[in-house]
N, C-alpha and C positions, 0 to 999 in steps of 0.2 A: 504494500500500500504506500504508495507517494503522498508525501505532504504538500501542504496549500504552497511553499515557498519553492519548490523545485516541478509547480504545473508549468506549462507553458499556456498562456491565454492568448488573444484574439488578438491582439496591437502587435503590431511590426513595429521590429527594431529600427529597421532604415528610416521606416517615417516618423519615430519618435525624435531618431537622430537626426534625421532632414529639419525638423521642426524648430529642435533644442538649437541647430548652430542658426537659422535664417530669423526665427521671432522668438527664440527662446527669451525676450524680453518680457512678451507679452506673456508667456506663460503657457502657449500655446500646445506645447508638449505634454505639460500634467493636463491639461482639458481632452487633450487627444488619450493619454489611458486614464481619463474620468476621474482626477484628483483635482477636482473642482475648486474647494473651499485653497489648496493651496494655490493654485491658479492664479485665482484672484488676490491674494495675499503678494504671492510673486509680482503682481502689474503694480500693484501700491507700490510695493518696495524697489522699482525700478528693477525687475530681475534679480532680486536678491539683495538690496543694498547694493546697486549700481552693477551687477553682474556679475558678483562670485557667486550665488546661491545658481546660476546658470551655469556657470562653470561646473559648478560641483556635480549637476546635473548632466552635463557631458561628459565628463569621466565615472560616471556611474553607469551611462547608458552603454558609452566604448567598452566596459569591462566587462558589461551583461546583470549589474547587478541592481539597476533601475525596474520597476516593476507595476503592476499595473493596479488599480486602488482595492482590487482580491488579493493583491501581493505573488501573483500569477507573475513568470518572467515573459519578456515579450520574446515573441516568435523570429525567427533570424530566419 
């Protein structure tokens, strides 16, 4: 039996990561695997406090260990 953090769910990895480097300001990434409430949080705070918290989102995505709001990994 597989655990919830080793599924793979429905969101692609490329398009999370297309997302994260071109409006990853906007947040547009956590809206795309349905992490709504930080989404939005992320557009207030310019991307994280002017775009680390974006960053930190692209090296989470590149590694594989960014995931989707089930905590499902996205699909490669």
């Amino acid at each position: 039996m597989t655990t919830t953090a080793t599924q793979t769910g429905q969101k692609s990895w490329i398009v999370a990561l297309l997302l994260c480097l071109f409006v990853g300001m906007l947040g547009a990434h956590r809206f795309y695997v349905g992490k709504v409430g930080t989404a939005i949080v992320q557009i207030l705070t310019i991307g994280g406090f002017f775009g680390i918290w974006v960053l930190i989102d692209l090296i989470m995505i590149l590694i594989g260990k960014f995931s989707d709001k089930d905590g499902h990994a996205l699909a490669r």
